[in-house]
GUDONU-181853 format. One record per residue: residue in one letter; z, y, x negated of N, C-alpha, C, O, CB in turn. Coordinates in Angstrom, 2 decimals. Glycine has a CB too. Layout:
N
+-------+---------+---------+---------+---------+---------+---------+---------+---------+---------+---------+---------+---------+---------+---------+---------+
! lovex !    n.pz !    n.py !    n.px !   ca.pz !   ca.py !   ca.px !    c.pz !    c.py !    c.px !    o.pz !    o.py !    o.px !   cb.pz !   cb.py !   cb.px !
+-------+---------+---------+---------+---------+---------+---------+---------+---------+---------+---------+---------+---------+---------+---------+---------+
!     A !       Z !       Y !       X !       Z !       Y !       X !       Z !       Y !       X !       Z !       Y !       X !       Z !       Y !       X !
...
+-------+---------+---------+---------+---------+---------+---------+---------+---------+---------+---------+---------+---------+---------+---------+---------+
END
This chain:
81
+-------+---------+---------+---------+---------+---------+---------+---------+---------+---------+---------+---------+---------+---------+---------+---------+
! lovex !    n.pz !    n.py !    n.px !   ca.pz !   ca.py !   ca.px !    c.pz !    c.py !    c.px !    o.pz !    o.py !    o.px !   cb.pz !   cb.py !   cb.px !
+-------+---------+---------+---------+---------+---------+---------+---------+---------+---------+---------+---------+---------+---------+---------+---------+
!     X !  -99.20 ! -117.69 !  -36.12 ! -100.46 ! -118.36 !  -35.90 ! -100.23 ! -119.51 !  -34.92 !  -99.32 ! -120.34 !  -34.98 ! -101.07 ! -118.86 !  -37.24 !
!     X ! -101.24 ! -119.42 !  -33.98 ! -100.84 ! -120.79 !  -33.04 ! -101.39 ! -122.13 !  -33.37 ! -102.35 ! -122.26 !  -34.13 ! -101.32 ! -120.62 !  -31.58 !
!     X ! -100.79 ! -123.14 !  -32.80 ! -101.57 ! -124.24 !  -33.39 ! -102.75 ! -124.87 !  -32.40 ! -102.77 ! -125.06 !  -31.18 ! -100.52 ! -125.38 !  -33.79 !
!     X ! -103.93 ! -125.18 !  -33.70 ! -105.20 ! -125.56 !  -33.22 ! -104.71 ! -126.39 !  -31.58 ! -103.64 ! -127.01 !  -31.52 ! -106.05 ! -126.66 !  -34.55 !
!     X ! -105.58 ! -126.31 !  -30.43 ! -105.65 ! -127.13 !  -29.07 ! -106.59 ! -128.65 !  -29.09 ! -107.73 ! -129.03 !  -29.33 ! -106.39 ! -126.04 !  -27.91 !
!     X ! -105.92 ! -128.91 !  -28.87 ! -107.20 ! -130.59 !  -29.21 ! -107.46 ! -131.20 !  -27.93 ! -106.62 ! -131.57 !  -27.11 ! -106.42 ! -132.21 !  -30.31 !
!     X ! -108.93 ! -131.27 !  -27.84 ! -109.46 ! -130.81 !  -26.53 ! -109.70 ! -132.32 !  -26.39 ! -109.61 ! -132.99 !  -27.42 ! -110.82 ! -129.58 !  -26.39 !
!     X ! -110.06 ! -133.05 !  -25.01 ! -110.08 ! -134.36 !  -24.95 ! -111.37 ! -134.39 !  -24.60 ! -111.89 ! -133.70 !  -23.72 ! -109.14 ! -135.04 !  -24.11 !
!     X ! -112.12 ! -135.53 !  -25.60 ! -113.41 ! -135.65 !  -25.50 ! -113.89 ! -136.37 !  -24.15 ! -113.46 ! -137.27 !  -23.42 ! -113.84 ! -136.33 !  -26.69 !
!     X ! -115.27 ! -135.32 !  -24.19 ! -116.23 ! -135.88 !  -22.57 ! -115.54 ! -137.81 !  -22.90 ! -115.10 ! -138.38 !  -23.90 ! -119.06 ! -135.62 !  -22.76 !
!     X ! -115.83 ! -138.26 !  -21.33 ! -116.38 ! -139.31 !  -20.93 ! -117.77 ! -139.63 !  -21.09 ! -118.25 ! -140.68 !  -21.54 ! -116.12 ! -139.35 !  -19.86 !
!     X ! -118.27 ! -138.77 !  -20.75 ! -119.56 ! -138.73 !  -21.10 ! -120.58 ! -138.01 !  -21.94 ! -120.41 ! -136.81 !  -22.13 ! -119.88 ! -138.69 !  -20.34 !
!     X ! -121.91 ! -138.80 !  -22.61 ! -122.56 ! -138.31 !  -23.54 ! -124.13 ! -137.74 !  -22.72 ! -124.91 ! -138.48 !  -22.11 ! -122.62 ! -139.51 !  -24.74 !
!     X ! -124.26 ! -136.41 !  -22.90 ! -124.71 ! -135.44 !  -21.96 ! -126.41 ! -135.72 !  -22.82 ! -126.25 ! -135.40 !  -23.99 ! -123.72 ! -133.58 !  -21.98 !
!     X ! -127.74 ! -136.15 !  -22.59 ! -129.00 ! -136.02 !  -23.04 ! -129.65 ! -135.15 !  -22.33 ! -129.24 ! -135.09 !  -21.17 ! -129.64 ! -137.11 !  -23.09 !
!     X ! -130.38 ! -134.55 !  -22.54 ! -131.46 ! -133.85 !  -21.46 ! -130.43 ! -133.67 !  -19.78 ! -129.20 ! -133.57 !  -19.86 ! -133.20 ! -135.26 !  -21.22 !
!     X ! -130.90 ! -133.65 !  -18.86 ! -130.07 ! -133.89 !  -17.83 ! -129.30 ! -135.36 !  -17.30 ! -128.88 ! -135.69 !  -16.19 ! -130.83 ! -133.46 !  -16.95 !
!     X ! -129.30 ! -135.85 !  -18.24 ! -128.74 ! -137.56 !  -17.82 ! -127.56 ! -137.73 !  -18.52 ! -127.51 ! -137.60 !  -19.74 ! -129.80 ! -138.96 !  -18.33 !
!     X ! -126.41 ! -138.06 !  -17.70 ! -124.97 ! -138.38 !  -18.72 ! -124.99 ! -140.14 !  -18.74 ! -125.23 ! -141.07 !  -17.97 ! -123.11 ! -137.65 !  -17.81 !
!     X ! -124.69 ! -139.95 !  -19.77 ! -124.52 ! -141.42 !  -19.94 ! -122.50 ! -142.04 !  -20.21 ! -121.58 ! -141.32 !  -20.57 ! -125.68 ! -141.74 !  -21.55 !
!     X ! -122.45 ! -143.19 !  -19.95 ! -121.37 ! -143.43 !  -19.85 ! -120.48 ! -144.57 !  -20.90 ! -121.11 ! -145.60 !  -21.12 ! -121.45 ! -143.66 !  -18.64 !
!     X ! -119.20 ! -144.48 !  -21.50 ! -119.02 ! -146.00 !  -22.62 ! -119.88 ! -146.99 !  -21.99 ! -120.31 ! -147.72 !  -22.88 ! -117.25 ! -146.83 !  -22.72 !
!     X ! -120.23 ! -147.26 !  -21.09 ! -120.65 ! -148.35 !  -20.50 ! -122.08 ! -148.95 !  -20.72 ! -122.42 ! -150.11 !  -20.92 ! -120.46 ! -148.10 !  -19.29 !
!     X ! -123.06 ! -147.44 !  -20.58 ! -124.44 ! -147.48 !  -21.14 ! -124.36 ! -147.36 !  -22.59 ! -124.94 ! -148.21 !  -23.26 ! -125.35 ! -146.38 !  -20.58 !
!     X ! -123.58 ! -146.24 !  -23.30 ! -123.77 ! -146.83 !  -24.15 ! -123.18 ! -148.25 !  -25.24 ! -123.56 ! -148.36 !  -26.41 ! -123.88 ! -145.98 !  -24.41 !
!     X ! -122.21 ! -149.23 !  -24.58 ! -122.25 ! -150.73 !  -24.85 ! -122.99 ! -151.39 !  -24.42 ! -123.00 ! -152.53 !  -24.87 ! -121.39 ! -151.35 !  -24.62 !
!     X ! -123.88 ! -151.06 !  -23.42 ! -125.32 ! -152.06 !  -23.27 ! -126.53 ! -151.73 !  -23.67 ! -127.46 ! -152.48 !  -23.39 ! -125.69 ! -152.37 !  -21.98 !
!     X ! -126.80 ! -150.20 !  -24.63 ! -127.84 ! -150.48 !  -25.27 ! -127.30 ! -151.04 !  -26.77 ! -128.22 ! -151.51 !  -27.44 ! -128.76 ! -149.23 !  -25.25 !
!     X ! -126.14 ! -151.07 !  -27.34 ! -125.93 ! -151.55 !  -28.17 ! -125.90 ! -153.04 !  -28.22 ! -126.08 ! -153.71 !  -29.24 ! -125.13 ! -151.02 !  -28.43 !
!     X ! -125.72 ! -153.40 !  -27.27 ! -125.41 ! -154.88 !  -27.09 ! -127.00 ! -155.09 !  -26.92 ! -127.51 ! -155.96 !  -27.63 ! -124.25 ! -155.41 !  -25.66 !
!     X ! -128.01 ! -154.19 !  -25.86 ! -129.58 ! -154.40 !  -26.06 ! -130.52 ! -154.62 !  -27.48 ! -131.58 ! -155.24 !  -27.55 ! -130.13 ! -153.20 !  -25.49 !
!     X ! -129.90 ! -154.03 !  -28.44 ! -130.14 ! -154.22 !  -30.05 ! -129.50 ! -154.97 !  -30.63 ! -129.88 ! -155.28 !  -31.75 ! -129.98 ! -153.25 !  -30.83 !
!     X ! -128.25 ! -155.56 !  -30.06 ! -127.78 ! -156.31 !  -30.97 ! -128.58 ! -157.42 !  -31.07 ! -128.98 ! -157.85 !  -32.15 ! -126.53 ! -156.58 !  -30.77 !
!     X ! -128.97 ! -158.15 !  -29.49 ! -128.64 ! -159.36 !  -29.09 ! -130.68 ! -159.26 !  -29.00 ! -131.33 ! -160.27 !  -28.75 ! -127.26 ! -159.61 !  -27.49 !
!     X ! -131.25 ! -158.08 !  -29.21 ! -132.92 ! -158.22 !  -30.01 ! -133.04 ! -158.29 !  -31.49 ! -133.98 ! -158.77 !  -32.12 ! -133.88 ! -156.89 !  -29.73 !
!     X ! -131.87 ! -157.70 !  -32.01 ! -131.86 ! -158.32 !  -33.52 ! -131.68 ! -160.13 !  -33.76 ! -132.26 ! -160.74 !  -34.66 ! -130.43 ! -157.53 !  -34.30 !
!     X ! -130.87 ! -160.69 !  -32.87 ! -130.39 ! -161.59 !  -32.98 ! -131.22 ! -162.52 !  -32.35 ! -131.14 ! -163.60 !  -32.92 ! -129.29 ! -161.48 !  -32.70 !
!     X ! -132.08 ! -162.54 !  -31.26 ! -133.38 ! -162.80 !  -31.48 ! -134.50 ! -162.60 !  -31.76 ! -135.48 ! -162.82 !  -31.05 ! -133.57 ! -162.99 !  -31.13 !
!     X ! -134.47 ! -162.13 !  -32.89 ! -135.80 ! -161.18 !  -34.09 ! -136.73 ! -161.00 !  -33.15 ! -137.72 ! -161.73 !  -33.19 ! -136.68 ! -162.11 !  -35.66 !
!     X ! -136.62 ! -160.03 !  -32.16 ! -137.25 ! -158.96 !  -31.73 ! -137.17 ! -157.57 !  -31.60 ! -137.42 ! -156.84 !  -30.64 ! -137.39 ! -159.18 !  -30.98 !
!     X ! -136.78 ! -157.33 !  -32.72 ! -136.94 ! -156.19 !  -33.27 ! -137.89 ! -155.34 !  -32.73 ! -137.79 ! -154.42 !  -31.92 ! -137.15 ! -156.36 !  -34.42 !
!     X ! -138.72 ! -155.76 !  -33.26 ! -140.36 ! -155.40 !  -33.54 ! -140.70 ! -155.09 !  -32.28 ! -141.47 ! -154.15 !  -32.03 ! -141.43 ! -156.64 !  -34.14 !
!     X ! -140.04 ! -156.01 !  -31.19 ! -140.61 ! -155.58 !  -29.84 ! -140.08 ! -153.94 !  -29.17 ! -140.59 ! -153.27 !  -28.27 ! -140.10 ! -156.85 !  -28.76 !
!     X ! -139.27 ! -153.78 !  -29.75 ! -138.40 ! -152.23 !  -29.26 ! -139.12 ! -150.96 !  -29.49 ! -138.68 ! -149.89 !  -29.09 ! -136.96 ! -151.95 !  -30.15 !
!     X ! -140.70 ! -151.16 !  -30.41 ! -141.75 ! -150.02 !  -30.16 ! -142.84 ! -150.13 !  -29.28 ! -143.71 ! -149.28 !  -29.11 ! -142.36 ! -149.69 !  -31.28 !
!     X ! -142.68 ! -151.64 !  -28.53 ! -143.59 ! -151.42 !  -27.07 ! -142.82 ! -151.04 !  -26.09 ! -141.78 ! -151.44 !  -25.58 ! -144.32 ! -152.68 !  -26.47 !
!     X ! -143.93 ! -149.76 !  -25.86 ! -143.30 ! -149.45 !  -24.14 ! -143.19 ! -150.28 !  -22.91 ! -142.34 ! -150.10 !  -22.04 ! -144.06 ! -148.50 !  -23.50 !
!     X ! -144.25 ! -151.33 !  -22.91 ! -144.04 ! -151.87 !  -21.38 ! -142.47 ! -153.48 !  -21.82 ! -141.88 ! -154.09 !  -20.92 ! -146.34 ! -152.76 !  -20.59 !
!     X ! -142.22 ! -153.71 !  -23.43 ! -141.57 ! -155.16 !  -23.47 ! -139.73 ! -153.54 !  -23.29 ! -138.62 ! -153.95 !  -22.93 ! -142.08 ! -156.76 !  -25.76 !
!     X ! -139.87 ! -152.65 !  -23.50 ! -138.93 ! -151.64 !  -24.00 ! -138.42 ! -151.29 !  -22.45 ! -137.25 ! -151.12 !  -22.10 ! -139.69 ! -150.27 !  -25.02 !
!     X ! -139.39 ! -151.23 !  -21.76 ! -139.19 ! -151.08 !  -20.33 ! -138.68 ! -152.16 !  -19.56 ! -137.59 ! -152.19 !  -19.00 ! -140.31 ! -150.75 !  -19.75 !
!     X ! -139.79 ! -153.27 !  -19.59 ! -139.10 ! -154.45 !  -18.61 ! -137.39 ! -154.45 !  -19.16 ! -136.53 ! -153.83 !  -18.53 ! -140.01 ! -156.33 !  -18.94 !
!     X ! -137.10 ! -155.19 !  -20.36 ! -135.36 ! -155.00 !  -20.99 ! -134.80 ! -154.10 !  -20.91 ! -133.66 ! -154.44 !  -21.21 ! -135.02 ! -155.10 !  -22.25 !
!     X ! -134.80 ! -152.73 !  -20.62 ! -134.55 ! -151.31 !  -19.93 ! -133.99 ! -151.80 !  -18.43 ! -132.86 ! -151.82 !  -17.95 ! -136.16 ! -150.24 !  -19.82 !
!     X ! -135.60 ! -152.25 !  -17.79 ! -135.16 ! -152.40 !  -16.68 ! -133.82 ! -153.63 !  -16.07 ! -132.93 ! -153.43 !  -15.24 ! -136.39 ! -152.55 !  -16.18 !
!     X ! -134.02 ! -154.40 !  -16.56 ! -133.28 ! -155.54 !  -16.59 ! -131.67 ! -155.01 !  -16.45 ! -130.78 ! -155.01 !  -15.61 ! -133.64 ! -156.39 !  -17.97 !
!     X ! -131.96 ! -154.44 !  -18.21 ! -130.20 ! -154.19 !  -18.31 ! -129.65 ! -152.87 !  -17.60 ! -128.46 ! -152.59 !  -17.53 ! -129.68 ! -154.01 !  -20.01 !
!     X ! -130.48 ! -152.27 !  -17.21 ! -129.69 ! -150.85 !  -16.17 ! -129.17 ! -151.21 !  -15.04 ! -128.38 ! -150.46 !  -14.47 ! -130.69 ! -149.64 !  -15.60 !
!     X ! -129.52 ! -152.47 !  -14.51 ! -128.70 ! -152.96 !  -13.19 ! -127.23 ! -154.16 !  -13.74 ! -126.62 ! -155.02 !  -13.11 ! -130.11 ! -153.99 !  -11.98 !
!     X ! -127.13 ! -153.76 !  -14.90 ! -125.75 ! -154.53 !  -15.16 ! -124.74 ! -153.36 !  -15.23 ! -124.81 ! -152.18 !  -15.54 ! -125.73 ! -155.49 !  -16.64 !
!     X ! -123.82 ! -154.17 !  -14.83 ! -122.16 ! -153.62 !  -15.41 ! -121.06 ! -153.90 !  -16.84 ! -120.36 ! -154.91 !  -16.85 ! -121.25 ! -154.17 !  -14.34 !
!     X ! -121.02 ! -153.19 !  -17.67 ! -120.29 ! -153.34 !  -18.17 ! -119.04 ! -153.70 !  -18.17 ! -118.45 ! -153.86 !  -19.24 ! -120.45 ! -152.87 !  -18.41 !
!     X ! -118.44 ! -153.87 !  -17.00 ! -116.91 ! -154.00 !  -16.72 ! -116.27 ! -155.03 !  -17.64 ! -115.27 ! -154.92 !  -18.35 ! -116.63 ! -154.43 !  -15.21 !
!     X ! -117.07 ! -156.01 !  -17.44 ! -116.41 ! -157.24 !  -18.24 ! -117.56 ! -157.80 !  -19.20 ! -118.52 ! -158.55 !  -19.04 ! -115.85 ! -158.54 !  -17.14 !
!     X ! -116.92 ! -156.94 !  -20.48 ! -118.08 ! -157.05 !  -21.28 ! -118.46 ! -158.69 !  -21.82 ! -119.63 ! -158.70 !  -22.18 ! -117.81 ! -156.04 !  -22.53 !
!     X ! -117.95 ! -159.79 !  -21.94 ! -118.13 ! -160.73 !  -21.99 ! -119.61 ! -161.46 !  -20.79 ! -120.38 ! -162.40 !  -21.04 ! -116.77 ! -161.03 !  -21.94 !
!     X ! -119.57 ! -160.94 !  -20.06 ! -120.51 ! -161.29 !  -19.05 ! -121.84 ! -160.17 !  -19.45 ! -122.89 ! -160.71 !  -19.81 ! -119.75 ! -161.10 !  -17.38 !
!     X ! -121.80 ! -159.01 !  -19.40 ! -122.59 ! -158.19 !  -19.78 ! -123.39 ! -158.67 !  -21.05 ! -124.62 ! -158.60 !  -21.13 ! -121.89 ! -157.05 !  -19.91 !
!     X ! -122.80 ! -159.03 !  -21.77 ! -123.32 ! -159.50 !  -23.22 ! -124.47 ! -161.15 !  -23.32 ! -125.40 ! -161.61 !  -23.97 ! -121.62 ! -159.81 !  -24.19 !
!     X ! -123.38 ! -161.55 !  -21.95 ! -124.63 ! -162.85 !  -22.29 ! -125.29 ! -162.57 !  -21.14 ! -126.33 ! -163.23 !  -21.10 ! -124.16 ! -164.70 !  -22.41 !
!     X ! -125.14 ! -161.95 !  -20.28 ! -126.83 ! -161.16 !  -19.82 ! -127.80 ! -160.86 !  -20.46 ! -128.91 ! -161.37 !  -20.56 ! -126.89 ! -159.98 !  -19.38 !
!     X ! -127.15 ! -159.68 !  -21.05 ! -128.12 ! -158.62 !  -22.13 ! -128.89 ! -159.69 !  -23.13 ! -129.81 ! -159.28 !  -23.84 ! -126.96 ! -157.37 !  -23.29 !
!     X ! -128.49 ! -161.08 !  -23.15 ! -129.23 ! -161.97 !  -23.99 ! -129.72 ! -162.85 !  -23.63 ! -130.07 ! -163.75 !  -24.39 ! -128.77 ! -162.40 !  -24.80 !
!     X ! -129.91 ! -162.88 !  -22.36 ! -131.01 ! -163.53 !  -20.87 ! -131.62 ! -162.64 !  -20.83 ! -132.77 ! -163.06 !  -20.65 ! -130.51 ! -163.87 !  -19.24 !
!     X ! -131.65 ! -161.67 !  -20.87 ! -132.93 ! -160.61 !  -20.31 ! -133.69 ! -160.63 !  -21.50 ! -134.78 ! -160.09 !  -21.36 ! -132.51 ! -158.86 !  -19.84 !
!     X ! -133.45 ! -161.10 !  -22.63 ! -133.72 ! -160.47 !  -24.11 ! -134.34 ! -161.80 !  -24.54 ! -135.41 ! -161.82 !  -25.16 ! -132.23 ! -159.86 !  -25.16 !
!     X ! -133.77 ! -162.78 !  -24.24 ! -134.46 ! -164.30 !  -24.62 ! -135.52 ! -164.25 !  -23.53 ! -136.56 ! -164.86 !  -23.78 ! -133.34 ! -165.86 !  -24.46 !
!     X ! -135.43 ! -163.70 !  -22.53 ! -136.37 ! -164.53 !  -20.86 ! -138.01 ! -163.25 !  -21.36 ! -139.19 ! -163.38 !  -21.02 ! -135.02 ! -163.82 !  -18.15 !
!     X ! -137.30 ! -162.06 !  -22.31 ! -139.03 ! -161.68 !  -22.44 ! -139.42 ! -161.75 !  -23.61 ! -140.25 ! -160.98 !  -24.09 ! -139.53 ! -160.27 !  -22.05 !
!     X ! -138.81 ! -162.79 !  -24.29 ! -139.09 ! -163.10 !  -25.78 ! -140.22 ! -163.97 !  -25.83 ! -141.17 ! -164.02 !  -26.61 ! -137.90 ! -163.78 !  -26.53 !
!     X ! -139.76 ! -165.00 !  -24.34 ! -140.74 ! -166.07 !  -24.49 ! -142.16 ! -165.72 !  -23.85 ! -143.08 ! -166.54 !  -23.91 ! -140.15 ! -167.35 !  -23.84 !
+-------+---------+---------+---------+---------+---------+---------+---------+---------+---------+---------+---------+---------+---------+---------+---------+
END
């Protein structure tokens, strides 16, 4: 019997036709974290407050997640108010 092959997982996470990358997904996590953390929650079932913070954070980089993170909580405080 041979032994099982252990295949190396995608880079990327495949939706509909859009791959997404570790990168997107640490900035929508960091997009929920850092709306939990300013209790806007609630705002993540409007489409147009879901969009503008969408829009915001798709032009960041994850590279250096320290910077990414206190973005993601400028974009997140700046449509809170």
């Amino acid at each position: 019997m041979r032994p099982a092959v252990m295949m190396p997982r995608p880079s990327t996470t495949r939706l509909g036709q859009r791959s997404y990358t570790g990168a997107h997904d640490f900035l929508v996590k960091e997009q929920f974290r850092k709306a939990s953390e300013a209790k806007t929650v609630h705002r993540l079932g409007d489409p147009q407050w879901l969009g503008e913070a969408v829009a915001g954070v798709a032009v960041l980089s994850a590279w250096w997640a320290p910077s990414a993170s206190r973005q993601v909580r400028e974009i997140t405080e700046d449509l809170a108010a």
